[in-house]
C-alpha positions in Angstrom: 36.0 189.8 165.1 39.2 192.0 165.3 38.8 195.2 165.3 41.7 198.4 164.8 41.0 201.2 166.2 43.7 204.7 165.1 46.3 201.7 165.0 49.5 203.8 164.3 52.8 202.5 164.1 56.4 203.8 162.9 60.5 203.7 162.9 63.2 205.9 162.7 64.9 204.5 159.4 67.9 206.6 158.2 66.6 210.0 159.7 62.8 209.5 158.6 59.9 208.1 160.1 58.6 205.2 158.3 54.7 204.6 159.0 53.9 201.2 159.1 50.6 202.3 160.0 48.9 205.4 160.0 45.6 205.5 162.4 44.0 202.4 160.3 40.6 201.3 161.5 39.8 198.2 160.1 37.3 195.2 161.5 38.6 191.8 160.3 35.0 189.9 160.1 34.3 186.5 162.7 35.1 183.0 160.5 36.8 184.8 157.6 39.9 184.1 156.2 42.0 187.5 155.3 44.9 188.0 152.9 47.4 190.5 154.1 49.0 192.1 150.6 51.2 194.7 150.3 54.8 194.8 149.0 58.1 193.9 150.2 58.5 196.3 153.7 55.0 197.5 153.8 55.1 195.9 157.3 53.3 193.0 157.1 54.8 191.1 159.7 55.0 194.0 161.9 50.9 194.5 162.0 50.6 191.0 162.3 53.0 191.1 165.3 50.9 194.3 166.8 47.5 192.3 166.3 49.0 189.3 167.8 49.9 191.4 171.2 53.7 190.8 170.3 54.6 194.6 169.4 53.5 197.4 170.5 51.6 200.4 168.6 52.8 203.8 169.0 48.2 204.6 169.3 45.4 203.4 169.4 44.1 199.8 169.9 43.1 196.6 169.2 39.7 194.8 170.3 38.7 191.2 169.5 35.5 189.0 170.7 38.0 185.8 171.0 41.3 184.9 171.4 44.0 185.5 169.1 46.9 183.0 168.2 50.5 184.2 167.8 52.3 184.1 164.7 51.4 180.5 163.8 55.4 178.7 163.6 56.8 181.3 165.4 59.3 180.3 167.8 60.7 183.3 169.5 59.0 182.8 172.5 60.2 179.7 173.8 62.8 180.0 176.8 66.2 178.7 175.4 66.7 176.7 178.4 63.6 175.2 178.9 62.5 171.7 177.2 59.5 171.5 174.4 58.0 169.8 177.1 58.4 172.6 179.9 57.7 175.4 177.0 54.2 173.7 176.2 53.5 173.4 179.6 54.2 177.1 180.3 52.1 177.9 177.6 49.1 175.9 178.4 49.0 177.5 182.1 49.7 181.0 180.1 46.3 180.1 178.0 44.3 178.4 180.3 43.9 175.1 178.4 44.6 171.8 180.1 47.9 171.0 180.1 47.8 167.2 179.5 46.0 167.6 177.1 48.3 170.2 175.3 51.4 167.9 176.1 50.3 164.8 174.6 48.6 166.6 171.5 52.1 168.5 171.0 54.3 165.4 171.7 52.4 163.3 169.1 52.2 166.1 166.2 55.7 167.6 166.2 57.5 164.1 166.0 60.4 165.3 168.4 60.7 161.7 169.8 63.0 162.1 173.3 64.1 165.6 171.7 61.2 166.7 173.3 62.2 166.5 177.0 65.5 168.1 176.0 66.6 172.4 176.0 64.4 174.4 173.3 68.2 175.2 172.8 70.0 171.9 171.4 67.1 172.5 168.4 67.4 173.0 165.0 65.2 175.4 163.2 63.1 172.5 161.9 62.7 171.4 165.1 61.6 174.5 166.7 59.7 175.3 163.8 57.8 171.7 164.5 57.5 172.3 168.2 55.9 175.9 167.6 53.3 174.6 164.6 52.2 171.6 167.5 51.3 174.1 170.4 49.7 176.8 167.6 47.1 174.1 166.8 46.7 172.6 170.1 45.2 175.3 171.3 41.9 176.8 170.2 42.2 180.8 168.7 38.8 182.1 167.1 41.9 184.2 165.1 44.7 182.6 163.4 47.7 184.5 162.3 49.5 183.0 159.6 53.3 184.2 158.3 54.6 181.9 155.5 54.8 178.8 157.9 53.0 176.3 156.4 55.6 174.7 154.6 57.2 172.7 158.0 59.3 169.6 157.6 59.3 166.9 155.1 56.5 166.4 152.4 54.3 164.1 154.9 54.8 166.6 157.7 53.8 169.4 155.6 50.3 167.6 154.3 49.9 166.8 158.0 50.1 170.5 159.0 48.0 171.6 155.9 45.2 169.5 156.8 45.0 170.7 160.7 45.3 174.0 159.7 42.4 173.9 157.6 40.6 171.7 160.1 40.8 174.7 162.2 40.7 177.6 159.7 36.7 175.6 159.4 36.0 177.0 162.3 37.7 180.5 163.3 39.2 183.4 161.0 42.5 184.2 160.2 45.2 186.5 158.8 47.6 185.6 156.5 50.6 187.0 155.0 52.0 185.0 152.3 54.0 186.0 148.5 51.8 183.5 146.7 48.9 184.4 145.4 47.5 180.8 144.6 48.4 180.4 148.2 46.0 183.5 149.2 43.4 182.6 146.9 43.2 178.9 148.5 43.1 180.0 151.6 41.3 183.1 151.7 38.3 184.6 150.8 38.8 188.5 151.6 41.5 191.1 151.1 43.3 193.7 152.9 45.9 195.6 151.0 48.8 197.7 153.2 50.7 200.4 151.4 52.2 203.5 152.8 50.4 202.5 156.2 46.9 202.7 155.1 44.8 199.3 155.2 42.0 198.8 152.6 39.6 196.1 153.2 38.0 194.1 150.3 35.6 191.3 150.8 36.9 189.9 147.5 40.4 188.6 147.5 40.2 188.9 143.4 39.9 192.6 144.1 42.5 193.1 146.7 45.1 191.5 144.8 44.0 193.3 141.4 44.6 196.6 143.9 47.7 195.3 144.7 49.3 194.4 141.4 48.3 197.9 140.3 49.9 199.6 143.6 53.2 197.7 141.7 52.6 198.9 138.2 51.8 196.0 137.1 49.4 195.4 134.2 45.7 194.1 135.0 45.3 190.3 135.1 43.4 189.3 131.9 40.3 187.8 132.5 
């Protein structure tokens, strides 16, 4: 379970402050998968980034029972100079999981060949992007976050990550921000919509994106 507690969070855009969030308290339910809607620079990515212990709120908190992943492909975080290799190792001593174990699970999955004993920074973006999927799912989260990453590599390397993904998602919760709703819908079961920095919850994901296509003026989906 994650849990938000007065989660408040704004920038300075142009001379006025821009809430992202404003003192949401929200509980994201154990072994439930969540849709994240709201519109183009509600701040999706942002509360994702503050859940996932990347960003810091300007208040309040948030609590989990289990360990939360990252932002599942995201490879900011690896050190430039550093090899896959020596990045999954730092991570798995950052985590607590075994590190052999992590290595050869990451080597095999991403498909880096001898690219992986070589600098984070002689990789492409497919690369990296492969490298950052392999350690996300090597290592247990009860909480997965999920940012439009799911479409990695070629067609057989995407099925490969769609099916470990939902081998996990079988067993933990997760977040996910994506602009598809069939995407959403496939994934998720629940709904939380984000506009003007206030977070409704729905336990229908029918509902939450009904609320959100209104929040757009759009007309309601026919039944």
């Amino acid at each position: 379970m994650i849990v938000l507690e007065n989660l408040t969070k704004s920038f300075l855009l142009g001379g006025q402050r821009k809430y992202v969030a404003r003192q949401i308290n929200a509980t994201f339910p154990a072994r439930t998968s969540v849709a994240l809607i709201g519109r183009n620079g509600a701040g999706k990515s942002t509360l994702l980034k503050i859940i996932g212990g990347t960003m810091r709120p300007d208040a309040g908190q948030v609590l989990s029972e289990g360990a939360i992943s990252w932002q599942i492909g995201f490879a900011g975080s690896f050190h430039p100079e550093l090899t896959g290799l020596q990045n999954t190792r730092f991570i798995a001593r950052v985590y607590g999981v075994d590190t052999r174990e992590l290595e050869d699970y990451v080597s095999d999955f991403a498909e880096l060949g001898s690219a992986f004993r070589a600098p984070v920074r002689t990789y492409s973006s497919g690369m990296r992007a492969r490298l950052a999927f392999g350690v996300s799912m090597g290592i247990p989260f009860s909480y997965y976050l999920i940012d439009e990453v799911t479409a990695v590599g070629d067609r057989s390397f995407r099925a490969k990550c769609t099916d470990v993904l939902n081998d996990r998602l079988s067993q933990a919760g997760s977040i996910v921000v994506s602009h598809s709703a069939s995407t959403l819908r496939s994934i998720c079961s629940a709904g939380a919509v984000l506009e003007n920095g206030i977070l409704r919850y729905f336990d229908d994901i029918d509902e939450a994106l009904e609320v959100h296509r209104e929040n757009m003026g759009e007309e309601p989906k026919r039944k």
